[in-house]
C-alpha positions as CSV (number, residue, x, y, z in Angstrom):
1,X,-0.5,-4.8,8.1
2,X,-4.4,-5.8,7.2
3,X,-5.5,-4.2,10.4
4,X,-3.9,-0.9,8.8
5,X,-5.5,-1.4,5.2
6,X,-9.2,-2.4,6.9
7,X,-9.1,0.8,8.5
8,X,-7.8,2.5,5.8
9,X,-10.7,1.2,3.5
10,X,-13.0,3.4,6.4
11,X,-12.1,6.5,4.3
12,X,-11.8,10.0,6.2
13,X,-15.1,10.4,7.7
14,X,-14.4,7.8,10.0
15,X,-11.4,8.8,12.7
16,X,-10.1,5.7,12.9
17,X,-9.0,5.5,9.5
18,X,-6.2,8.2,10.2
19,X,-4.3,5.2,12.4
20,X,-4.3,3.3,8.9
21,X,-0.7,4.4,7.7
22,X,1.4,4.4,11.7
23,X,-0.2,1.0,11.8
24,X,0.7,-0.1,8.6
25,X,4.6,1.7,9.2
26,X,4.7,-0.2,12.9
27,X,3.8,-3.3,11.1
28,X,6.5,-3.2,8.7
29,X,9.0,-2.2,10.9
30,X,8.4,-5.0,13.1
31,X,8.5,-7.2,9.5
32,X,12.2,-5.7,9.2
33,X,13.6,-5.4,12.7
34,X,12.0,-7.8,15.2
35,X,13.1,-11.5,14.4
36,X,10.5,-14.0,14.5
37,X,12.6,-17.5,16.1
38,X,10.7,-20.6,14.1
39,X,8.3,-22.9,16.5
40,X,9.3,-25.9,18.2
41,X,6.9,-27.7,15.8
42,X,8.8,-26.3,12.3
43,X,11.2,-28.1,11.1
44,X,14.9,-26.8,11.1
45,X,14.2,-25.0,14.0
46,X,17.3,-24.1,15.5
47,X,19.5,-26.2,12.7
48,X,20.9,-25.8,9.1
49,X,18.5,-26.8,6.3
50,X,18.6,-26.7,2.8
51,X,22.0,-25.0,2.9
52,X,20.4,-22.2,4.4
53,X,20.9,-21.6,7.8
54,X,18.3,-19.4,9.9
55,X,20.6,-16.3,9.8
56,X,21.2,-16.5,6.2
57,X,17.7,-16.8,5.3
58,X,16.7,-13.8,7.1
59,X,19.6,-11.2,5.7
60,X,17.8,-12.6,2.4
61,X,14.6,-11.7,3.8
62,X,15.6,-8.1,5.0
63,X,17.8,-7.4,2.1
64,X,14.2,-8.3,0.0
65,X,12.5,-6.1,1.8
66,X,14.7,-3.0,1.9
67,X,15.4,-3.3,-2.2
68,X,11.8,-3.2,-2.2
69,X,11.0,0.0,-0.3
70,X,13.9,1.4,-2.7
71,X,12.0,0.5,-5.8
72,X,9.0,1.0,-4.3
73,X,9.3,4.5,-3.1
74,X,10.8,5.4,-6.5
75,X,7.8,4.4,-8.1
76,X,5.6,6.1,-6.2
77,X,7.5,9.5,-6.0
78,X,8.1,9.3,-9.9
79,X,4.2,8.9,-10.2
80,X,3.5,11.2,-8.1
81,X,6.0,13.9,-10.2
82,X,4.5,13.1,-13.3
83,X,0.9,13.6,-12.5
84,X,2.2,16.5,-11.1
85,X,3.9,17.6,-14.1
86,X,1.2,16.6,-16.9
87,X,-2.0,18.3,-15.3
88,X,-4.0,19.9,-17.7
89,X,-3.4,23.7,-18.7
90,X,-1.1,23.7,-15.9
91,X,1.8,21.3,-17.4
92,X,5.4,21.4,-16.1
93,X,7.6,19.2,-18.5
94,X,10.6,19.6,-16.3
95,X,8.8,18.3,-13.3
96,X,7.4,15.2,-15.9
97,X,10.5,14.3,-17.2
98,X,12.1,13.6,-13.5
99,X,9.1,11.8,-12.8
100,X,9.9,9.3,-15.9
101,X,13.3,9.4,-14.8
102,X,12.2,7.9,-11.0
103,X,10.0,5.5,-12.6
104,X,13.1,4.1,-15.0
105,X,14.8,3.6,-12.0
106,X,12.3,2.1,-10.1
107,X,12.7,-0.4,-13.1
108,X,16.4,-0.6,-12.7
109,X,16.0,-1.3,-9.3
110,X,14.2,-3.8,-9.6
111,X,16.5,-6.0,-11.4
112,X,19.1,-5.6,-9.3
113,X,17.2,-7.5,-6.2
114,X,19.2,-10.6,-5.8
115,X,15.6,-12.3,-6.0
116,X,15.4,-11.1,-9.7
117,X,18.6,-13.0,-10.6
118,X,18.0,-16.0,-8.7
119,X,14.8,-16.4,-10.7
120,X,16.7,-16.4,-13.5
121,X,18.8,-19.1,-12.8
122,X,16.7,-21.5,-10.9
123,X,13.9,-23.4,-12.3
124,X,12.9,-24.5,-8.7
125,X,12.4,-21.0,-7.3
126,X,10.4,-19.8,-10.7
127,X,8.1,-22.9,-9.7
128,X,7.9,-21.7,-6.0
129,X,7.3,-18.4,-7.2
130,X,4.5,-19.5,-9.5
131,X,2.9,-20.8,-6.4
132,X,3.4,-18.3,-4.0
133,X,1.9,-15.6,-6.6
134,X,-1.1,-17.9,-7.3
135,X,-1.8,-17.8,-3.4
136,X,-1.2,-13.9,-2.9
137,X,-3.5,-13.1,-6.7
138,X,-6.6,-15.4,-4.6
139,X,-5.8,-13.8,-1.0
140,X,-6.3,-10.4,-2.4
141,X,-9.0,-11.4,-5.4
142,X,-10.9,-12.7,-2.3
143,X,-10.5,-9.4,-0.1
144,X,-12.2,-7.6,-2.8
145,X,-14.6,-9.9,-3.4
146,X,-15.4,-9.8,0.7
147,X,-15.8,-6.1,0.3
148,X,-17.7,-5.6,-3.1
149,X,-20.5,-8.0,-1.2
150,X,-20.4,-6.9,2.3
151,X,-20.8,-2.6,0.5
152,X,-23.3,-4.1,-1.4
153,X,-25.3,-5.8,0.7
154,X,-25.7,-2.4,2.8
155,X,-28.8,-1.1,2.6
156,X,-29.3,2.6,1.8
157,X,-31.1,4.9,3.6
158,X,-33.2,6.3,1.7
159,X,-34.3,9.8,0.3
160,X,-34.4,12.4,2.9
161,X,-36.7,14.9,3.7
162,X,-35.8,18.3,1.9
163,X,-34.4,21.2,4.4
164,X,-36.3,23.5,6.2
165,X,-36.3,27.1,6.8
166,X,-33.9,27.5,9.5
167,X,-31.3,24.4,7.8
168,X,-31.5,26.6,4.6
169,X,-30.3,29.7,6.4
170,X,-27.8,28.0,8.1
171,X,-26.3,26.3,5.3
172,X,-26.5,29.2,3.3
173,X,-24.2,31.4,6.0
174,X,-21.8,28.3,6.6
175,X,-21.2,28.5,2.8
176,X,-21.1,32.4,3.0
177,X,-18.6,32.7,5.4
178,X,-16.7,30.0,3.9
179,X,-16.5,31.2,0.2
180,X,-16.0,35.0,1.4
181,X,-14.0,34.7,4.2
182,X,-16.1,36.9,6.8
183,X,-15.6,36.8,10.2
184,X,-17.1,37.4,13.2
């Protein structure tokens, strides 16, 4: 998964960035269908813990996961509808009004995760919670700050020289052919 959003941050004149989004796809399906068996150094390896046992914990997981992608892709596809639907001179309400629909249930989906509801009722996990959000708010708060530096400590290249006489009429007839459609 931050193999596919490095290359996505390559942006589309690079070719590798068009790998971002099958990597990112292979790396969540592997999060969802391949079980990862604990170490022979973690504890409860192969035992019951907590009153969870290995299995348990990782229907949890997966049933996390897929509620997610549910809300998740709700959200996204009722964004998408109403940008769609409120773009200047060119507004569809119809098309806006299922966006806001998605995005409500996006909501409504969300508090139906069985996460939701145990946050409710169990001090310990809001306090795990707490923690484990701390930690993910620095990881990606220090990915950005990796970037901003390393894109500003490029150095630029400068003003180049202006085009000749041949680059001029070739960049004039690429545009020509382009914005008129001629062929050869």
């Amino acid at each position: 998964m931050i193999a596919s959003f490095s290359l996505q941050r390559m942006g589309p004149s690079f070719e590798r960035s068009r790998f971002a989004i099958p990597l990112g796809a292979l790396g969540l399906a592997m999060m969802i269908f391949i079980p990862e068996n604990k170490q022979y150094f973690e504890g409860g390896s192969g035992i019951c813990q907590y009153h969870f046992c290995d299995s348990e914990i990782r229907e949890l997981y997966l049933e996390f996961i897929i509620d997610s992608l549910i809300w998740i892709s709700l959200a996204i596809i009722g964004l998408a509808l109403v940008l769609r639907g409120s773009l200047y001179g060119d507004s569809k309400t119809s098309v806006a009004i299922v966006g806001w629909f998605l995005i409500l249930a996006s909501w409504y989906q969300i508090t139906q995760i069985q996460l939701i509801a145990s946050l409710v009722f169990s001090p310990i996990v809001i306090f795990w919670f707490i923690f484990v959000s701390i930690g993910i708010i620095c990881a990606s708060y220090l990915y950005f700050v990796i970037i901003r530096y390393s894109e500003r400590r490029l150095i630029g290249e400068g003003q180049t020289s202006p085009l000749d006489e041949r680059e001029m009429k070739m960049v004039t007839e690429i545009i020509r052919r382009n914005l008129r459609g001629d062929r050869q």
